[in-house]
N, C-alpha and C positions, 0 to 999 in steps of 0.2 A: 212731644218727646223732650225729656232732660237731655243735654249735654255737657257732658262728664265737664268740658274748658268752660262752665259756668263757674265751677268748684273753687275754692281758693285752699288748696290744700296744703296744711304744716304736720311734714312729718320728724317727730323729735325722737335724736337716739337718745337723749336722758331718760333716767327713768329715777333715780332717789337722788337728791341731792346731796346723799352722804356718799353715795359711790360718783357721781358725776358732777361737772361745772353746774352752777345753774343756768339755765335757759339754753345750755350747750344746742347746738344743732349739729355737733361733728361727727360723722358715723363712731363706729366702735373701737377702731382701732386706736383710736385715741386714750382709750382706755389700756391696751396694749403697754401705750409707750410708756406707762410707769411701773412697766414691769421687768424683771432682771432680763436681762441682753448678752446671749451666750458671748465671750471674748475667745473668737480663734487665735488669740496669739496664745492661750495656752494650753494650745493643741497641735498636733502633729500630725500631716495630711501625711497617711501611711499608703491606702488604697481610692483611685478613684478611676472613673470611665464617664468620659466626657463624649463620647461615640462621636469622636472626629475622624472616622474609618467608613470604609467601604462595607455596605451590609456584611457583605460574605464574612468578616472580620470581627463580626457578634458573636461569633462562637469560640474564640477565645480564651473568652472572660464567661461567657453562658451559657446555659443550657435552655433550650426551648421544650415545653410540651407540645406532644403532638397526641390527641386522643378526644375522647371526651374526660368530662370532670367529675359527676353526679353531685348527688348531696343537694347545695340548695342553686347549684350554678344551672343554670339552661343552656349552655352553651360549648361548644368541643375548644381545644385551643392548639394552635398549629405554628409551625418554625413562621412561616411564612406569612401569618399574621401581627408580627415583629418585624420591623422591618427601618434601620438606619436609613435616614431622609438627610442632607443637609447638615449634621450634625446631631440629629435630633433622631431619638428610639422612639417609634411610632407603633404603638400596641392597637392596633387595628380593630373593628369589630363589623364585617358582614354579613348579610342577612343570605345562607345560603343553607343547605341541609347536607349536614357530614357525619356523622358518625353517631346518628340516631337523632341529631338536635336539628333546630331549625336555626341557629347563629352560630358562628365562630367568631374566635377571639383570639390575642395573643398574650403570650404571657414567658416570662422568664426568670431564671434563680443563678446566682454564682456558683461557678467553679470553686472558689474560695470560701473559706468559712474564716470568720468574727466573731472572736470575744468582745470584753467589754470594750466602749470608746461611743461615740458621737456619731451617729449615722444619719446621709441630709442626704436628700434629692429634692430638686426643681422641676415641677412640671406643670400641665395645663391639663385639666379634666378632659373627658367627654363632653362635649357643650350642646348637652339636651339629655332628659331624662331617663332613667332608665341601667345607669351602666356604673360599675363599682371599680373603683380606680384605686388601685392598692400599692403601698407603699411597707413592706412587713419584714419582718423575721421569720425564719422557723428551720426549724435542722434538719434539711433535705436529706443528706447522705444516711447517716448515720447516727445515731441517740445516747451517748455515752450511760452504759448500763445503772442503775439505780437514779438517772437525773431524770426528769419530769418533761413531759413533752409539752414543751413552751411555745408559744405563738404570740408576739406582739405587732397589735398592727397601729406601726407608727402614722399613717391616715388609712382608712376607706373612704374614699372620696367621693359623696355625691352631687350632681350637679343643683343648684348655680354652687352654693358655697358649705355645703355641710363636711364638716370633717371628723370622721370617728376614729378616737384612740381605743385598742381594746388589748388587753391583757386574758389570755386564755393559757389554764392548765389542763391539759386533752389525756392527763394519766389518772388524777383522780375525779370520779365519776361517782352519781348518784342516783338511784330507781329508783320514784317513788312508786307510792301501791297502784296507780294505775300501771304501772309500767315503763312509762317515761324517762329516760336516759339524762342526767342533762351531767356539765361538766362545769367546774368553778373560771367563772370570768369577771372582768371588770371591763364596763362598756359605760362608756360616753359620747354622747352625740352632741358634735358642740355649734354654735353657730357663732362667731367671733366675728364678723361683722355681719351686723342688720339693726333694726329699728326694734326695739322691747315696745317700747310706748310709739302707738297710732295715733293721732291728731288730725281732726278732718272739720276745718268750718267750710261752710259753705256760704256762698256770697249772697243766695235766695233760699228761703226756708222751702221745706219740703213738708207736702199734708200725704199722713198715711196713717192705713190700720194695719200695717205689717211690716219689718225690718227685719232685713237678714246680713247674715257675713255668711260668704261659699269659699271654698278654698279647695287648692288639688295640690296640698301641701304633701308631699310624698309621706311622710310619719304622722303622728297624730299632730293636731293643734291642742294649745294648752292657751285657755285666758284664764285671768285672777280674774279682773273686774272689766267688763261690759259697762259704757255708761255713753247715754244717750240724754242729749239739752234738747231744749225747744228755746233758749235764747244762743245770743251769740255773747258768750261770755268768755272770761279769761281762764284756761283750763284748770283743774284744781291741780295742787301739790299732790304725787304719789306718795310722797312721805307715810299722810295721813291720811284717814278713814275719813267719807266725805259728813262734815259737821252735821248736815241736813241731806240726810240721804234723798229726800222724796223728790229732790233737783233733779232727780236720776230717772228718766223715764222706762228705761229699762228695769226698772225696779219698783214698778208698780202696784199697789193689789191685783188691780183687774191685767196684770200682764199675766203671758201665758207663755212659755218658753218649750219653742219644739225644737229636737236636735235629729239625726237620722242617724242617733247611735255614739253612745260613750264606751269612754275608757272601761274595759273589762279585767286590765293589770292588778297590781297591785295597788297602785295609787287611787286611792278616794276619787269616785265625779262624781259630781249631780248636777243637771244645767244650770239649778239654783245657785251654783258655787260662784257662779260667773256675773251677781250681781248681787250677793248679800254683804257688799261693802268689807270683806277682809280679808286682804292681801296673802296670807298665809292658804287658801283655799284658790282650788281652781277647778273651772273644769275640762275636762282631757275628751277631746274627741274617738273615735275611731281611727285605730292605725290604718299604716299602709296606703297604698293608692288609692286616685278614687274621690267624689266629690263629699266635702264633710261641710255642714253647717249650722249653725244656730242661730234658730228665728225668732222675733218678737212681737208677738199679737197682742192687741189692742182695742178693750170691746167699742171706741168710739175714735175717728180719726185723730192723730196727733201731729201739733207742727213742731218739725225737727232742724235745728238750727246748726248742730257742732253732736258728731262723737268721738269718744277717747277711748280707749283699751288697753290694760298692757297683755304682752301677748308671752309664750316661753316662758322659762324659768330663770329667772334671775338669779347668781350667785351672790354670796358675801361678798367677794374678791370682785365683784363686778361686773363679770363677765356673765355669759347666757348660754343657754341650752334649749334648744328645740324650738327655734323659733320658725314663723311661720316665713315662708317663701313666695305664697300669692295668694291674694283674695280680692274679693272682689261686696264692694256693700250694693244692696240692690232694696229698694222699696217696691212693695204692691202697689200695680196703678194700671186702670184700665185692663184688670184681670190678667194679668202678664206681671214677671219679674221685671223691673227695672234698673240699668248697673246705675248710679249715682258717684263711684269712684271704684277704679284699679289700681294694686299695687303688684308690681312682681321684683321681687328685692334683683333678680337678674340684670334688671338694669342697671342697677348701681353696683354690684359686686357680682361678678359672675367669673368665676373661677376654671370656665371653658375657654375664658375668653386673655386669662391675668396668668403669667408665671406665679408663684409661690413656691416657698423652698418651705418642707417637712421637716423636722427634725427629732432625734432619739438621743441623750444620754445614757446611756448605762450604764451603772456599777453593781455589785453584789447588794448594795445597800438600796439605790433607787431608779426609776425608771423616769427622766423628765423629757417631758414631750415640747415640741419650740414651733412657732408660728412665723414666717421671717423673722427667723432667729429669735422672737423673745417667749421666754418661757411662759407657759399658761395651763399647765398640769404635770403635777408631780406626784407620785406613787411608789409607795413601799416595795422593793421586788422578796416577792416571797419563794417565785417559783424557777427565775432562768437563770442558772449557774455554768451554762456549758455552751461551744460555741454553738453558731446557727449561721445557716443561711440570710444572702438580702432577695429576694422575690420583690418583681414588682408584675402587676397580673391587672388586666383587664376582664372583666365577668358582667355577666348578665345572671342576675338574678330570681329568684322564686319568691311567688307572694309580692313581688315586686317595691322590694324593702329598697331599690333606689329611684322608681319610681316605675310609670308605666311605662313597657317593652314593648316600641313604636318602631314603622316603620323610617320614622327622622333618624334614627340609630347608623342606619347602613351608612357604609361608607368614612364615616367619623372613626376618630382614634385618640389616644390619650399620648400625649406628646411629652416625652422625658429629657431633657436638658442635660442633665448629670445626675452621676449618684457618685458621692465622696465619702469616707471614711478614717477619722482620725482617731488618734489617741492621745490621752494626756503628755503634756510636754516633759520631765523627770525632772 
């Protein structure tokens, strides 16, 4: 048997040397820091709750659910899954059966409503799969007649590190001919720190007629280019399309590329995408939970030295989307899978385990979204003109879009620091 401490593994967060250093090894956030950096001095802390109170003393400033949810949540949400610790609002989630579900959860909205201004809270995920940690707007009370029913969620937060901004107008709606209801949104799923580009040499060559990547990446996985050496060489430039492709054993004639299921979206796959040498093509696994892979077969043993991949989507600006969370490369050998190398980005970034503070600009004109503090999505607002509620809510999911709904859940909770609220200084 292999052992994985044979490996000599380089994982690089560069990925183009126009958006990054060259040869950089520094995660992503590095890429952050050349980005604008909200300045609170010219802002005005108008409203905040730092939950330095005695539980009973959450009601206040909150209002708890107490029911179930429906729609795509599994789970009921109760006062008493809220619950002031230390300082800290601890939105709970137990595995018990209440009011038709098999979980409950906790969740809360203010008494007070907010117009425009800069809305932050600090907190730490769920730390393990499965649970959406929300950080949102929306107009609890009351809907000011002809304004659009607004929903922005300044994160849903999945574990270790995925954070989704989404913009939702819930008034205009659309049937198509099947029937299908759907409503105008804007959703991004971002991953703001992780590794785009994998780099894996190994210190002994490996003989096989089979190679795969397995992943139980909670959303789909996305690779450009797949590429697999049989020497131990200096990895190519992303920049450019590789001069001599046939370096690429992944990209063989007699290869043979099985997956257990593509992208059916909108977005173009085909396995082929993932090693016909151009960057602009990918291919997109299967969503949601669940083991996803693509394998490569070889009608004659191959010896394998070093592979590279990039993985997600790369932005202009730099930054990424959907990148991958865990996997694992594994060779055929003695009729059995073998792991040859593990990654689970939780090690290194895991957001169950790190404060981070969320944040929201708003005006009539934009909607800019902030990662400790530095901005890294900005959006036209076309639809929210009227105040709204702050909700922050802990949910368990359907289809298990934050990943699989385990019994590791119980007991855990999403831990809130503060939620502050300012407005421009005059």
């Amino acid at each position: 048997m292999f052992e994985i401490n044979k490996y000599v593994i380089i994982s690089c967060f560069s990925v183009l040397s126009s958006l990054y250093a060259q040869n950089s090894k520094k995660n992503q956030n590095m890429v952050l820091n050349n980005y604008e950096r909200l300045d609170l001095d010219n802002w005005k802390l108008v409203w905040q709750d730092e939950f330095d109170y005695s539980d009973k003393d959450l009601e206040k400033q909150w209002v708890s659910q107490n029911g179930p949810t429906g729609d795509f949540v599994i789970c009921s949400r109760w006062r008493e899954n809220a619950e002031v610790i230390n300082g800290v609002l601890e939105l709970k989630v137990k595995k018990e059966q209440k009011a038709g579900e098999d979980w409950t959860c906790g969740n809360v909205w203010t008494k007070a409503t907010f117009g425009y201004g800069y809305f932050e809270a600090r907190y730490k995920y769920v730390a393990c799969y499965g649970a959406n940690n929300s950080f949102w707007l929306w107009p609890k009370f009351r809907l000011p007649e002809g304004e659009k029913a607004c929903e922005v969620d300044i994160n849903e937060g999945h574990f270790p590190n995925v954070i989704n901004t989404n913009i939702h107008n819930w008034t205009d709606k659309d049937t198509a001919p099947n029937g299908k209801v759907t409503h105008e949104s804007d959703q991004i799923h971002h991953t703001l720190t992780g590794e785009p580009v994998q780099e894996i040499k190994l210190e002994e060559a490996v003989t096989t007629k089979k190679l795969r990547l397995i992943s139980n990446t909670p959303s789909s996985i996305q690779i450009s280019e797949f590429r697999i050496f049989k020497r131990n060489m200096a990895f190519p430039n992303w920049e450019k399309a590789l001069g001599n492709k046939n370096i690429n054993l992944a990209a063989q004639k007699d290869v043979k590329i099985i997956t257990n299921g593509n992208n059916s979206g909108k977005l173009e796959s085909k396995p082929n995408f993932a090693t016909d040498n151009k960057m602009e093509t990918r291919w997109v696994s299967k969503g949601n939970s669940g083991e996803k892979w693509i394998e490569f077969q070889w009608t004659a043993p191959q010896s394998i030295n070093a592979i590279q991949f990039l993985n997600g989507c790369v932005q202009a600006d730099g930054l990424c989307k959907n990148l991958i969370t865990d996997y694992k490369i594994q060779i055929w050998k003695n009729n059995t899978w073998e792991d040859i190398y593990e990654y689970d980005v939780s090690k290194t970034s895991n957001f169950g385990e790190e404060y981070h503070t969320y944040g929201l600009e708003w005006d009539e004109d934009y909607f800019k979204f902030y990662f400790d503090g530095k901005l890294y999505r900005k959006v036209r607002n076309k639809v929210c003109f009227s105040k709204t509620n702050i909700l922050l809510s802990l949910a368990l999911l359907k289809q298990a879009y934050a990943g699989p709904v385990t019994d590791d859940l119980d007991g855990k909770s999403m831990k809130i620091d503060y939620v502050r609220y300012y407005k421009p200084n005059k």
